[in-house]
Backbone as a ProteinNet text record, in pm:
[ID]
protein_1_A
[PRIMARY]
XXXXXXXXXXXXXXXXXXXXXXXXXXXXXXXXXXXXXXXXXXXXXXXXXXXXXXXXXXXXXXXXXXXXXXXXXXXXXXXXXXXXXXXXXXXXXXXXXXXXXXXXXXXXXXXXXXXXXXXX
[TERTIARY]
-10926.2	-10887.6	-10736	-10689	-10503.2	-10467.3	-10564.5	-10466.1	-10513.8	-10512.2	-10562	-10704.2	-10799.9	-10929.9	-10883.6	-10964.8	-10892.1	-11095.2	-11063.5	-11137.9	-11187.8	-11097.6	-11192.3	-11096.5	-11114	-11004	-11061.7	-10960.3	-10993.5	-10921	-11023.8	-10972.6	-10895	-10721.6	-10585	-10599.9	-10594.1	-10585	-10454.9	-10361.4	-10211.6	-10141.5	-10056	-9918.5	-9818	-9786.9	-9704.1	-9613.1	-9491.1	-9341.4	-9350.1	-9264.6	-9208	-9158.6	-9123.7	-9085.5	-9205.4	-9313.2	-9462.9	-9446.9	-9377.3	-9377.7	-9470.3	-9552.2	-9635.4	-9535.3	-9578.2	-9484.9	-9568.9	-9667.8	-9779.3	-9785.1	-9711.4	-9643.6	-9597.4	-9538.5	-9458.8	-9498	-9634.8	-9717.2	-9866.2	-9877.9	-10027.6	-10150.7	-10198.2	-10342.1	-10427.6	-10421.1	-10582.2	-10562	-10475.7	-10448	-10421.5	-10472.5	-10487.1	-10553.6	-10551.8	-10657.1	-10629.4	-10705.6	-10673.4	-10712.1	-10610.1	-10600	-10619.8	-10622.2	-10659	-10514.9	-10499.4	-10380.4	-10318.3	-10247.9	-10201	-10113.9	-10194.3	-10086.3	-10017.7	-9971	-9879	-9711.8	-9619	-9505.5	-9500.2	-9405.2	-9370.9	-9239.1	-9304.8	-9156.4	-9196.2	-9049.4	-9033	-9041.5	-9063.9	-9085.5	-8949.4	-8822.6	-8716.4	-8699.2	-8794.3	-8772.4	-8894.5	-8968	-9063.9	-9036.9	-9075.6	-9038.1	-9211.7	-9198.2	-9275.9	-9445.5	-9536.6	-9640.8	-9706.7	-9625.6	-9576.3	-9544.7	-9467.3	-9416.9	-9472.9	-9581.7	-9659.3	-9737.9	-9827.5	-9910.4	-9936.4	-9791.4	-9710.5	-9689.1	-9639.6	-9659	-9790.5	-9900.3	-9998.9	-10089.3	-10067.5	-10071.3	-10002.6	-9880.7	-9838.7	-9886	-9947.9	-10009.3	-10146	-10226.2	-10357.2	-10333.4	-10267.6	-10229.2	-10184.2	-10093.3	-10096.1	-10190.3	-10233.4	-10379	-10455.9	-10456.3	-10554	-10519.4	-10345.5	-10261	-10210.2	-10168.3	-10069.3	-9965.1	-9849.5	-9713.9	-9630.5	-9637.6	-9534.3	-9513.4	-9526.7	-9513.9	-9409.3	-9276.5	-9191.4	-9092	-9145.9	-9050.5	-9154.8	-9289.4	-9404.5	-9380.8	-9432.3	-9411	-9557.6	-9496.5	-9656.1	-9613	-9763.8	-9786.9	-9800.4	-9737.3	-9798.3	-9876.9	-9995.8	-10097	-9999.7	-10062.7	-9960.2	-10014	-10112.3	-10141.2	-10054.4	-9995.1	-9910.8	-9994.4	-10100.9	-10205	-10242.1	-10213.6	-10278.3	-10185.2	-10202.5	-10081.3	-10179.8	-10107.3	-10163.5	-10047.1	-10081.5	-9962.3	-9985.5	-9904.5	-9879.2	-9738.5	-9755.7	-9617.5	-9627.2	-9715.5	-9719.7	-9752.4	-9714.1	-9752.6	-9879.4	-9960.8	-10045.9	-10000.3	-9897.5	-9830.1	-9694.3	-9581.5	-9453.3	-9467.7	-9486.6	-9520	-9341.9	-9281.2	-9121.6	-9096.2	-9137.5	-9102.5	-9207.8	-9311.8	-9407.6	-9383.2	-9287.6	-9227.2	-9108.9	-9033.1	-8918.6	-8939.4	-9091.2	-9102.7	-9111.4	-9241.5	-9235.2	-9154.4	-9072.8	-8926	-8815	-8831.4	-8778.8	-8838.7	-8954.1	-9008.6	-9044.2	-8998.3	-8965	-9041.9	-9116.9	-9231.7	-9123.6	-9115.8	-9049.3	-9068.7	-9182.3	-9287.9	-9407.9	-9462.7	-9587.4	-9730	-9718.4	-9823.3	-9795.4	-9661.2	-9635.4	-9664.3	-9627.7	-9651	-9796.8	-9900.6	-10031.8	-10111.8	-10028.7	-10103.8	-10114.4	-9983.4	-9922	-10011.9	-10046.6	-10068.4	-10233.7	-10306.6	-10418.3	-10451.1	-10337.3	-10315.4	-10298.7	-10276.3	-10245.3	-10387.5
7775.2	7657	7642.3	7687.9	7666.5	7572.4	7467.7	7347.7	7194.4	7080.3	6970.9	6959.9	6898.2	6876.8	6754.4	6792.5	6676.5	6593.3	6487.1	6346.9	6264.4	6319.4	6201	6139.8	6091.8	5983	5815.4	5784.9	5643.3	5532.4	5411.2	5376.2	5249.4	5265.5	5205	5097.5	4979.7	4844.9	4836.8	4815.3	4689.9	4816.9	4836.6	4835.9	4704.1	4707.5	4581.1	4669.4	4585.2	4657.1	4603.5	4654.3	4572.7	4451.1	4356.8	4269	4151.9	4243.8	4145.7	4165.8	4223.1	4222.1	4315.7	4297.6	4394.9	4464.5	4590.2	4729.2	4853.5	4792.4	4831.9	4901.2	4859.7	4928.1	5060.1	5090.1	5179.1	5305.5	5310.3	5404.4	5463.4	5539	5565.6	5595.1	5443.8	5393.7	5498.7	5527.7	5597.2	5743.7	5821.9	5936	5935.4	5886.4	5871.2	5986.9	5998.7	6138.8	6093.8	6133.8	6091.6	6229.2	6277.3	6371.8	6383.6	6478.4	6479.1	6459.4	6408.3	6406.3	6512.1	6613.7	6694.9	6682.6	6734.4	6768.7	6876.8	6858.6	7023.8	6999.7	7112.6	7073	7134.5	7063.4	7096.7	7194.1	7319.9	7382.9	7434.1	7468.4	7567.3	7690	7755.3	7901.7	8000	7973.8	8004.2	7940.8	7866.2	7822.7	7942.4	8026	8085	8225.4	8274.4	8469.5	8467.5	8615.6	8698.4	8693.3	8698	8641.2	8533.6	8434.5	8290.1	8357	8382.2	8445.9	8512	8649.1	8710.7	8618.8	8543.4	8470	8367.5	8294.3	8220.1	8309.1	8392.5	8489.4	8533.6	8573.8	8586.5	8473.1	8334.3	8210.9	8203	8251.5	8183	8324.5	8430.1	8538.7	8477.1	8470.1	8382.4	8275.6	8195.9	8124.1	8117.9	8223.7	8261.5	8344.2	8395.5	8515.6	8419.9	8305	8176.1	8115.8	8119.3	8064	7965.9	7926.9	7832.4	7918.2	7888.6	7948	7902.3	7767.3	7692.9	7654.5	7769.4	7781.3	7789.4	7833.8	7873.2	7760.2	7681.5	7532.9	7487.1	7553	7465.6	7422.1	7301.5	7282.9	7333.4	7364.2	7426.6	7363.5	7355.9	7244.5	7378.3	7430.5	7497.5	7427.5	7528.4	7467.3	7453.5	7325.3	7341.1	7458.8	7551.2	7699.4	7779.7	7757.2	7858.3	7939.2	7952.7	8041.9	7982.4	7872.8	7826.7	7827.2	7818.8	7722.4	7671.2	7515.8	7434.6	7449	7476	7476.4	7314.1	7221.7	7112.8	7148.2	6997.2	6992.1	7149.3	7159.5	7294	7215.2	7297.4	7258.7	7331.5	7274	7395.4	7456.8	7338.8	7381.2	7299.7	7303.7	7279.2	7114	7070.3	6903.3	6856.3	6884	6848	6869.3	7010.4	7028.6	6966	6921.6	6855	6727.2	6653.3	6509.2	6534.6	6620	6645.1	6638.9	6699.9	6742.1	6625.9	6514.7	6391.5	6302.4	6317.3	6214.7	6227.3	6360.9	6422.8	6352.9	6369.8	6343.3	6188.8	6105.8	5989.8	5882.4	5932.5	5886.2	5844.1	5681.5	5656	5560.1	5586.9	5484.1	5572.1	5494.2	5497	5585.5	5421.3	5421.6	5615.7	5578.8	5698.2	5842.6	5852.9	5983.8	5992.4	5927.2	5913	5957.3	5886.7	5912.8	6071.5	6110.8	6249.3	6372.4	6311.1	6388.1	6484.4	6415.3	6484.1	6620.9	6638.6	6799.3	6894.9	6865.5	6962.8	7002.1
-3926.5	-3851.3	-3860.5	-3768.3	-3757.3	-3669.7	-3621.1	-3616.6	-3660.7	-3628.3	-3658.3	-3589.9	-3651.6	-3607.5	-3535.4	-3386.5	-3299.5	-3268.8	-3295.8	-3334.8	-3179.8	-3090.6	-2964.1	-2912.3	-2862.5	-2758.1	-2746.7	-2878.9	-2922.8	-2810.8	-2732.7	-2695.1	-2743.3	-2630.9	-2711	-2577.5	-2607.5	-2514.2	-2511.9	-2571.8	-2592.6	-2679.6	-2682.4	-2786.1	-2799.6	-2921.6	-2949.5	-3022.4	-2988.9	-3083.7	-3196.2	-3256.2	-3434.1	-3376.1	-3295.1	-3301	-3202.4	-3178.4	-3137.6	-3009.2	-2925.3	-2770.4	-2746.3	-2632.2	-2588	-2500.1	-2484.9	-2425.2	-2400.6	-2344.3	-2291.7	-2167	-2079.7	-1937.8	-1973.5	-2110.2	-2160.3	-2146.8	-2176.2	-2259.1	-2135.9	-2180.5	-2080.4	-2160.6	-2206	-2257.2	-2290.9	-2161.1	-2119.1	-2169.5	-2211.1	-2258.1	-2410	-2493.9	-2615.4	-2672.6	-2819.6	-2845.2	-3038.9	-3098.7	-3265.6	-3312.8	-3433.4	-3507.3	-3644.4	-3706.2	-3848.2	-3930.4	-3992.6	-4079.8	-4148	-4161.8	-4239.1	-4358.3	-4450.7	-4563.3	-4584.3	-4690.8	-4687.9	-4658.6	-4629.4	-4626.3	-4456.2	-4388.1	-4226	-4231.6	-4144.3	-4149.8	-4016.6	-3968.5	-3874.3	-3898.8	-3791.5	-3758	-3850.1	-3820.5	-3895.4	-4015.4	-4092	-4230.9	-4330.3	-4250.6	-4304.9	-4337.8	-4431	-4473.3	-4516	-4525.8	-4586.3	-4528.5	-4604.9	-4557.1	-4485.5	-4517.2	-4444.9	-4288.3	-4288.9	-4173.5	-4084.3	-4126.5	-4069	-4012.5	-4102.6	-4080.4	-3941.6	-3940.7	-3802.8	-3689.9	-3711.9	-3612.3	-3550.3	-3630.1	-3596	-3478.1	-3576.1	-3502.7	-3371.3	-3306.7	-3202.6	-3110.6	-3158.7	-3071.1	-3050.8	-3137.4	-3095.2	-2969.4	-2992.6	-2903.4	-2748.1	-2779.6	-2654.5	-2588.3	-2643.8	-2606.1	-2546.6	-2510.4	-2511.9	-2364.9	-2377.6	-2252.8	-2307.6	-2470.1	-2458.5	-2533.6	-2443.5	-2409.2	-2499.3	-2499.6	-2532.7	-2678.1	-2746.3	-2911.8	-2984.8	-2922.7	-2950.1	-3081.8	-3039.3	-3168.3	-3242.8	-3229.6	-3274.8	-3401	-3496.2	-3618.3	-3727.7	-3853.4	-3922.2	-4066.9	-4078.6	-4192.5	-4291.2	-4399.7	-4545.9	-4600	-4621.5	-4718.1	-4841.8	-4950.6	-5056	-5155	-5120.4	-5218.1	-5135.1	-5056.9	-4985.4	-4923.8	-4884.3	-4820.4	-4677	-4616.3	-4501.5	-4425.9	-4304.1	-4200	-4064.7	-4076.8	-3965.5	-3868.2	-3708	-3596.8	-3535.8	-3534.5	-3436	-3358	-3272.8	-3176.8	-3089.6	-3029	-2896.9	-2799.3	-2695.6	-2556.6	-2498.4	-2450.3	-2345.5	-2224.7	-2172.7	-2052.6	-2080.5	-1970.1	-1982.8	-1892.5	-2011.9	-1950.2	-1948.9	-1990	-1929.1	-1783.6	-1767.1	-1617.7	-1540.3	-1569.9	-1486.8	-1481.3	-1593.2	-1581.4	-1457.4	-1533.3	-1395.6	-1280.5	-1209.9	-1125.6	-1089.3	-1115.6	-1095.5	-1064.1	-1133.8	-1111.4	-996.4	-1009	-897.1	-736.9	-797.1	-586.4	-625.6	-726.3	-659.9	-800.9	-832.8	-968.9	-1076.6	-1100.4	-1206.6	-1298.4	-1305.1	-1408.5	-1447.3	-1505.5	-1591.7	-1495.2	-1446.4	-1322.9	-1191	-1147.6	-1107.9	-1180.9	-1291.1	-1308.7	-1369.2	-1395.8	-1363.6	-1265.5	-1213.3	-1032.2	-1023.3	-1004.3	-980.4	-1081.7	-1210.2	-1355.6	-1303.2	-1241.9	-1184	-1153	-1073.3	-1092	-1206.2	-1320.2	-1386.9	-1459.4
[MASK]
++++++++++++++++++++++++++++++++++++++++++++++++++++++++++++++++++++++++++++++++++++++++++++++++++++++++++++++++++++++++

C-alpha cells in the first residue's frame, strides 16, 4: 500500500474562517474526499538516497504505468523503520492547466469552474 487509504467523500456543508466568517463560496463542497493520516517523516524525492531512493523511484514508475503523470514533486511519507514509503500531493492529471484553461475562456469563480470541471 503506497499511498493513503482514501475513506469516502464526507459530506462538507459550510467552511468558516479563524475569524467565524463563512467562506463557503470559496471552496467546492461537493468535492470533498477524507484520508488516512500519515506518519512518518515527509521528504522529497531529492531528500532520498539509497534504498529509500530506489524504492521512490519504483513508486513514481508504478504510477505512471497506471497514467498518473504528475509525480514529479510528489511528497513521501518514510516509514519511521525506514522500510516503507507513502506517495501524497500527485496529480492524476494537470489540474493547473485545466484551471487555466477555465479562466482563460472566462470561468472566474467557484461555481464556474464546476460547471466547466465535468469534462475531465
Amino acid at each position: 500500500n503506497a499511498a493513503p487509504t482514501f475513506f469516502g467523500s464526507p459530506p462538507i456543508t459550510q467552511v468558516v474562517s479563524q475569524n467565524g466568517e463563512d467562506v463557503s463560496d470559496r471552496y467546492l463542497l461537493d468535492c470533498t474526499l477524507e484520508l488516512e493520516l500519515l506518519g512518518g517523516e515527509c521528504r522529497k524525492l531529492h531528500e532520498l538516497s539509497g534504498t529509500q531512493l530506489i524504492a521512490a523511484e519504483q513508486l513514481q514508475e508504478q504510477l505512471r504505468s497506471v497514467g498518473i503523470g504528475q509525480v514529479a514533486d510528489m511528497s513521501l511519507f518514510v516509514d519511521p523503520t525506514g522500510h516503507g514509503l507513502r506517495g501524497i500531493d500527485f496529480a492524476t492529471w494537470d489540474a493547473a492547466a485545466k484551471v487555466r484553461e477555465i479562466l482563460l475562456a472566462g470561468g472566474s469563480n467557484a461555481d464556474a469552474i464546476r460547471a466547466r470541471w465535468s469534462d475531465v
